[in-house]
PLY file of the C-alpha trace (Angstrom):
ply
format ascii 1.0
element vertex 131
property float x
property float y
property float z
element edge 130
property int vertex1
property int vertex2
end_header
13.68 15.01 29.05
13.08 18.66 29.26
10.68 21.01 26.63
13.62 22.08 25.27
15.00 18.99 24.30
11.85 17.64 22.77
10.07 20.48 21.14
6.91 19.64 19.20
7.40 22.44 16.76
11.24 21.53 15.51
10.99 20.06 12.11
12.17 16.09 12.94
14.97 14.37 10.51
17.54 15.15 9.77
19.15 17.05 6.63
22.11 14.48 5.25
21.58 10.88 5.45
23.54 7.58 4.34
23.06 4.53 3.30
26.09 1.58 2.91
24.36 -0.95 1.42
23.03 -0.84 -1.77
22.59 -3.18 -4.43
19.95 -3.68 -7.21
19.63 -7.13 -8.47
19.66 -7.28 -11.70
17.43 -10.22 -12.56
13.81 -10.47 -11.80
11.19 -13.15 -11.67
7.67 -11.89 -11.87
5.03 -9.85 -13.70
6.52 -5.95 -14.40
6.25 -3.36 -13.04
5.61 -4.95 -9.38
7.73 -7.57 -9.61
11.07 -6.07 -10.48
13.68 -6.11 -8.33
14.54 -2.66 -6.79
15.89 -0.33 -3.99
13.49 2.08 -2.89
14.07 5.41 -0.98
11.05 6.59 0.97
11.22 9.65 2.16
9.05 11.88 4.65
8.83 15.37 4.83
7.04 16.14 8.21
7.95 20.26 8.01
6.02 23.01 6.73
8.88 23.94 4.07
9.50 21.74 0.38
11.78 19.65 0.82
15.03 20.16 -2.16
17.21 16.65 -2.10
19.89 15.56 -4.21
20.85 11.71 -4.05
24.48 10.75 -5.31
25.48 6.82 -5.35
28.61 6.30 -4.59
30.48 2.85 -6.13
32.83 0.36 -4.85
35.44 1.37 -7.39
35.03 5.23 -6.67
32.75 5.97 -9.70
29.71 8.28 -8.72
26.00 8.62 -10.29
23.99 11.59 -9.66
23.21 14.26 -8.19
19.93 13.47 -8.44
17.32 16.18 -8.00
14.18 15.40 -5.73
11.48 17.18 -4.01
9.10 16.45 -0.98
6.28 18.67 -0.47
5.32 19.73 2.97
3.97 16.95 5.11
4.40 14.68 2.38
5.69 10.81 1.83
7.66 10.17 -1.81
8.78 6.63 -2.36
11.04 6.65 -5.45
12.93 3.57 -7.04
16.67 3.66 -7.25
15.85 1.53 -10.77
13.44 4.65 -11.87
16.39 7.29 -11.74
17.46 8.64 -15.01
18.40 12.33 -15.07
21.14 12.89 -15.57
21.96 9.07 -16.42
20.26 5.78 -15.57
22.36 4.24 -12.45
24.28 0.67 -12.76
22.45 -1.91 -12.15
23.85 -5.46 -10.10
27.18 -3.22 -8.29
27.34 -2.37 -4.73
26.65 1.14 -4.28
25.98 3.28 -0.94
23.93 6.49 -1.38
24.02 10.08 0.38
20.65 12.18 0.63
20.88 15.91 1.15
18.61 17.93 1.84
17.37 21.65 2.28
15.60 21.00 5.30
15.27 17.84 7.94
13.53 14.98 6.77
13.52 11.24 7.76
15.11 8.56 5.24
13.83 4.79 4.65
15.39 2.52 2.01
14.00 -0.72 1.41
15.26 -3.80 -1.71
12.63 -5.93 -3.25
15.02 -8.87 -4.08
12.89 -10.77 -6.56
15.52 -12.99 -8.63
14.22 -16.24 -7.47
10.36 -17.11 -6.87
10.82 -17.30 -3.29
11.01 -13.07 -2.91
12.71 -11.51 -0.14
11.81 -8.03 1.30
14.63 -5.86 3.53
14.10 -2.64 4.81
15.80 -0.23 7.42
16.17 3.31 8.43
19.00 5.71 7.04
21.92 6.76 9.44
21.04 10.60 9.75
23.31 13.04 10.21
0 1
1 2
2 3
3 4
4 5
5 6
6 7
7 8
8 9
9 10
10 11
11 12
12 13
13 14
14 15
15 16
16 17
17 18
18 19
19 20
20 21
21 22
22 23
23 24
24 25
25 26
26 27
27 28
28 29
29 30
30 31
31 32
32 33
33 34
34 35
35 36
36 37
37 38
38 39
39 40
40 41
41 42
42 43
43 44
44 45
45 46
46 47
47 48
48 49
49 50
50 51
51 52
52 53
53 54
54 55
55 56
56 57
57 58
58 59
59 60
60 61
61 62
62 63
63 64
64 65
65 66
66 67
67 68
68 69
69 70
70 71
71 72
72 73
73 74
74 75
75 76
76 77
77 78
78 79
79 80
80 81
81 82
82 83
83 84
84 85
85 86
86 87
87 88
88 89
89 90
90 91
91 92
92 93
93 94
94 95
95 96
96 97
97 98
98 99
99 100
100 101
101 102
102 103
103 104
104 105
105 106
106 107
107 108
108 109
109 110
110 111
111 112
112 113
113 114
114 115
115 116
116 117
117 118
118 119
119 120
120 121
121 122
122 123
123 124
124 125
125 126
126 127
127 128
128 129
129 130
């Protein structure tokens, strides 16, 4: 790999990013707030610039929720609950969902589900697909 394909100073991520698989459970077992069953986006700003996101979830029978406005300050981590976004409207709960993240400039994409409906909890996470 040459310098110019691996430049330290380009911003990494990526500016749109997906995610097929969503789904938060609706029932929880456990003390609150800690213990409720979520989807989480982290997301990492690593540039120099704010980062300006909107989320939209997209559902199995074509109904949408969002835009949702977000912001990631320069060199920055947010980690932000699917189950904590409200404006404009709260999001469905218990459907399958997949979600897109735009933003204004690259950043990298995590989403992770804290499945808590039994007492045996289960933890998933993965990286968006970036495009």
């Amino acid at each position: 790999m040459t310098d110019e394909d691996n430049n330290a100073t380009d911003p990494i991520g990526e500016r749109r990013w997906e995610l097929p698989g969503g789904h938060v459970p609706v029932d929880s077992t456990g003390s609150e707030p800690e213990m409720v069953s979520h989807e989480k986006l982290c997301l990492l700003n690593a540039g120099d610039e704010m980062a300006t996101l909107e989320v939209t979830l997209h559902y199995a029978d074509g109904n949408e929720a969002g835009p949702y406005p977000l912001s990631v300050a320069p060199r920055r981590v947010r980690h932000v609950r699917i189950n904590d976004l409200i404006d404009p409207y709260a999001p469905p709960l218990g459907e399958d969902y997949g979600i897109v993240v735009e933003s204004n400039v690259p950043v990298v994409v995590q989403w992770s589900r804290q499945d808590t409906r039994q007492a045996e909890n289960a933890g998933l996470s993965t990286l968006a697909y970036g495009e």
